[in-house]
C-alpha positions in Angstrom: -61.6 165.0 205.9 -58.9 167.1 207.5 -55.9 167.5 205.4 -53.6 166.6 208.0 -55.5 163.3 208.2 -53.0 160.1 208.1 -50.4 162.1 210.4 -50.9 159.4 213.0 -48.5 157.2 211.3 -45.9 159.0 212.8 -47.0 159.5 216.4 -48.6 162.7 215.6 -52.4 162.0 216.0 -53.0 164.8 218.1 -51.9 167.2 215.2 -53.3 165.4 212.8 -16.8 151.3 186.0 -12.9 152.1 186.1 -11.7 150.4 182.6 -12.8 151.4 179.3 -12.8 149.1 176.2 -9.7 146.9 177.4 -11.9 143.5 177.8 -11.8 141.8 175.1 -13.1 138.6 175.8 -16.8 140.0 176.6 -16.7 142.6 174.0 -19.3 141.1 172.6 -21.8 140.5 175.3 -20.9 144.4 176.5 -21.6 145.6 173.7 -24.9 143.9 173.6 -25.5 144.9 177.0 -24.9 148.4 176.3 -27.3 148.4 173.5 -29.8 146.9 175.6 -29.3 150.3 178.1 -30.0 152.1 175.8 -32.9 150.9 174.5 -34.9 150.9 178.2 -37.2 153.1 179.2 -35.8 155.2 182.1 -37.2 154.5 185.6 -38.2 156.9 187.9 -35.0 155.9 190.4 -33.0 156.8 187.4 -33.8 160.3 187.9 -33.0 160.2 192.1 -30.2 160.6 194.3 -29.8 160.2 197.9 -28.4 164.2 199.0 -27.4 164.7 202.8 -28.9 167.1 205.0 -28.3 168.3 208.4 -31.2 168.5 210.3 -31.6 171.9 212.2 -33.6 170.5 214.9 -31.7 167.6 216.2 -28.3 168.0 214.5 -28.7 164.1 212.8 -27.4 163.9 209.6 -29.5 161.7 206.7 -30.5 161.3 203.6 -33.3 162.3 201.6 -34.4 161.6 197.5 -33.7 164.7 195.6 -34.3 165.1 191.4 -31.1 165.0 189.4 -30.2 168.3 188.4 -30.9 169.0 184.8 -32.7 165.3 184.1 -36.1 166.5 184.6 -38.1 169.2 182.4 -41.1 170.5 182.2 -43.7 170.1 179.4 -46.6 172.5 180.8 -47.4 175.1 182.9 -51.0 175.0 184.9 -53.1 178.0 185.6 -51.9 178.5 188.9 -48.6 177.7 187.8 -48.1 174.4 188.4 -45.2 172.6 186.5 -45.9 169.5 184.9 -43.0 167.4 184.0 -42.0 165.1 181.4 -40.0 162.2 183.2 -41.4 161.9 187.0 -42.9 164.6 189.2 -40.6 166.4 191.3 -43.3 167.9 193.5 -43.2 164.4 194.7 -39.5 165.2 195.9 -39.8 169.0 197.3 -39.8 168.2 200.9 -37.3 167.2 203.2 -38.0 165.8 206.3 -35.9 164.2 209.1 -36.4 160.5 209.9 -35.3 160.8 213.1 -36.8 163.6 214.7 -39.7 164.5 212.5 -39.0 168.2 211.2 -39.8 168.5 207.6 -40.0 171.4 205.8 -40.2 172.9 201.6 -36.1 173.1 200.6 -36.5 176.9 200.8 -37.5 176.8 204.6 -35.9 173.8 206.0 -33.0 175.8 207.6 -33.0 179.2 209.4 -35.2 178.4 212.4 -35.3 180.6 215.1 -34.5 178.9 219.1 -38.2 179.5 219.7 -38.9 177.5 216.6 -36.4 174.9 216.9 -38.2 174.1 221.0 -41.5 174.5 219.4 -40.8 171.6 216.6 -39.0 169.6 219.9 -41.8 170.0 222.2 -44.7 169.4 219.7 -43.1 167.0 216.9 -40.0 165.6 218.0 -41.1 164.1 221.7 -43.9 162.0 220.1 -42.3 161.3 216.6 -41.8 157.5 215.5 -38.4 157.7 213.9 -38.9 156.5 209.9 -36.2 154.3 208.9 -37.5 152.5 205.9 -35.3 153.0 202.5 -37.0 154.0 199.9 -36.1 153.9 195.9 -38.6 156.1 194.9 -41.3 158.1 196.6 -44.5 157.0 195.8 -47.8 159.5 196.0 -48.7 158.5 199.1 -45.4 158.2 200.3 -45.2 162.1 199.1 -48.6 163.0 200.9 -47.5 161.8 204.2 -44.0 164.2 203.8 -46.3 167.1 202.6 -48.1 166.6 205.8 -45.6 166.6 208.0 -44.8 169.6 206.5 -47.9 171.1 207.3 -47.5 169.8 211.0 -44.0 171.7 211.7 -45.5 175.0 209.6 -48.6 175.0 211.9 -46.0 174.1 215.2 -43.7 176.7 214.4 -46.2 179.5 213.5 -44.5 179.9 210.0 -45.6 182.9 208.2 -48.5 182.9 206.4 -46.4 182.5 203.1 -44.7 179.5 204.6 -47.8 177.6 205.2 -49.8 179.1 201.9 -46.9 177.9 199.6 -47.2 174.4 201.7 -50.9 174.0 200.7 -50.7 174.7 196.9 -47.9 172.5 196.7 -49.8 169.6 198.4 -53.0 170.6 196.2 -50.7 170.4 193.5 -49.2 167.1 194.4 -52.6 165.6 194.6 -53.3 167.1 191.3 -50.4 165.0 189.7 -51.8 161.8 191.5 -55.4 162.3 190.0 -53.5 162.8 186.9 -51.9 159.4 187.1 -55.4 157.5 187.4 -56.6 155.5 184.4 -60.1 155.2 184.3 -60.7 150.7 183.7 -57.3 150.0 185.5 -57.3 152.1 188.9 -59.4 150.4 191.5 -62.4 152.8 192.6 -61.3 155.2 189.9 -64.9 157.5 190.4 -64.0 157.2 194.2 -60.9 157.8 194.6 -60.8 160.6 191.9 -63.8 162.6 193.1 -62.0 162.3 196.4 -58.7 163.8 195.5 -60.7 166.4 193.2 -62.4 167.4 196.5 -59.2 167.0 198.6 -57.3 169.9 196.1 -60.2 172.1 196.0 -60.3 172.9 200.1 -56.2 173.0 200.0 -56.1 175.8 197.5 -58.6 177.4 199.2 -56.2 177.5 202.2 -53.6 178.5 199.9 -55.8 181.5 198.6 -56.6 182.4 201.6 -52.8 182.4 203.2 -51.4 184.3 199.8 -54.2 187.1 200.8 -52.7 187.4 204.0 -48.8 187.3 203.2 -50.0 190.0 200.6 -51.3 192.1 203.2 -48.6 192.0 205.6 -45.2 190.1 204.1 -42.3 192.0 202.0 -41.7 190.7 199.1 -40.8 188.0 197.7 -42.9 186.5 198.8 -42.8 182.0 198.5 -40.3 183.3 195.9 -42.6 185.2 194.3 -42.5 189.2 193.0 -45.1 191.4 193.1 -46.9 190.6 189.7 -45.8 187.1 190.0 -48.1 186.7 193.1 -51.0 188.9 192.0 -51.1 186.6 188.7 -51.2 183.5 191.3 -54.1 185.1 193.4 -56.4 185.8 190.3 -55.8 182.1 189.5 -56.6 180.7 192.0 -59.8 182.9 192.5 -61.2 181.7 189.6 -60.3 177.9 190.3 -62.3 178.3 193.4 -65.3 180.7 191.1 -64.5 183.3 192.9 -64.8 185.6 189.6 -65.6 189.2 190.4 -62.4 188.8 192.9 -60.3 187.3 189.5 -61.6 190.1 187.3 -60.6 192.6 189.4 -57.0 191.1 189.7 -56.7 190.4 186.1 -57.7 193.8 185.6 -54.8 195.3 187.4 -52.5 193.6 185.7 -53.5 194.5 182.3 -53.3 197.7 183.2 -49.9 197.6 184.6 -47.0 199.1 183.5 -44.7 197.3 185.7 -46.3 193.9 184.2 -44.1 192.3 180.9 -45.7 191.1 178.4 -45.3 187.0 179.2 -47.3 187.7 182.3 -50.4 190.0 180.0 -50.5 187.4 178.0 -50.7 185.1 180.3 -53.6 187.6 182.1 -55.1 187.4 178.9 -55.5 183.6 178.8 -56.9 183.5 182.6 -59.5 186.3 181.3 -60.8 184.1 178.2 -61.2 181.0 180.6 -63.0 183.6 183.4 -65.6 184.3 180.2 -65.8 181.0 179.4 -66.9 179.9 183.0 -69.1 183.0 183.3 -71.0 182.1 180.1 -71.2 178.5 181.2 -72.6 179.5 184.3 -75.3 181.3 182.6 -76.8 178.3 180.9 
């Protein structure tokens, strides 16, 4: 299945509380009220606001969800680096795309197209786009996917760097990651199915993520997707050894042992990527 499967959607199947405490008749009834709030579990559109954009390509303004700042935190950190966060996953909320034209983009690319860019995304994207009007409350993970695509789409149209589009994929793989993670085996329909599926999906995107990183490390400046030197090299030996690609991780987590330009968060963090490299070596030996 290609990853940019589903794109047809949107046209694109060939690229695939002023007064405080003075009533006192209700008193009561606030006050119960009150206790009631704060007894409720937060909903995921607790944690969202609608924040206006511009939209580079067609000069439309709109809305798009974004995370509350500060109302989210994060309880792990993957491997590769992935956050994962207590309340609601903001991966789910990282792109921002244009419901009129079609031009979506990662926060950290959406603006600062070039003209050649800009008539690229209106010659490929915005001519055939179905304009998306639909409100939504929250983003759901498919609504998430589809934005993630469209992404993908306006990377590949305007011949983003390498970075750009490498960033794009371990996000998404990422983002299908958190979905998988939201199964429950006995109460989502075709659990085996659809999780083998997603497994599957997120192995072949960061594939394309390792292989785009390679690239941008051979012929960007750094930073690279945000990234510093060391930063990156730690993100490349992970994600050779998610895709058991281990003489390539040893080698990387090699390097940075040995670096004196390394701290010691990110040895340590080497270190741990080195036990789970023996760990999958010695499985693989039995």
């Amino acid at each position: 299945m290609s990853i940019l499967s589903g794109l047809g959607k949107f046209g694109l199947g060939d690229l695939e509380g002023q007064k405080l405490y003075d009533d006192k008749t209700s008193t009561g009834k606030k006050n119960k009220e009150a206790a009631e709030t704060l007894t409720k579990a937060p909903e995921e559109a607790d944690f969202l606001y609608e924040k206006k954009y511009t939209c580079p390509v067609c000069g439309e303004e709109f809305t798009a969800l974004t995370i509350r700042t500060g109302k989210v935190h994060v309880k792990k950190v993957d491997m590769d680096l992935k956050p994962n966060y207590e309340q609601v996953d903001e991966i789910k909320y990282d792109i921002i795309a244009c419901p009129d034209c079609g031009y979506a983009a990662l926060g950290r690319y959406f603006n600062g197209l070039t003209a050649r860019q800009v008539d690229e995304v209106r010659n490929k994207i915005c001519m055939h786009f179905k304009a998306q009007k639909e409100k939504k409350s929250i983003y759901t993970y498919k609504d998430a996917r589809e934005r993630y695509q469209l992404a993908l789409a306006n990377a590949i149209v305007k011949n983003a760097k390498d970075s750009e589009k490498a960033y794009l994929c371990l996000k998404t793989a990422w983002l299908i990651r958190g979905e998988t993670a939201s199964f429950v085996q006995g109460q989502t329909p075709d659990y085996e199915v659809r999780k083998a599926q997603n497994d599957e999906e997120e192995m072949e995107l960061l594939k394309n993520a390792l292989d785009g990183l390679v690239l941008a490390r051979q012929k960007e400046d750094f930073p690279i997707a945000g990234m510093n030197t060391m930063t990156l090299d730690y993100l490349l030996a992970a994600l050779y050894l998610e895709t058991d690609q281990y003489d390539y991780a040893s080698k990387m987590i090699g390097e940075i042992l040995v670096s004196r330009t390394a701290n010691s968060h990110m040895k340590d963090r080497a270190r741990d990527l080195k036990d789970q490299l023996d760990q999958k070596k010695a499985a693989a030996k039995k």
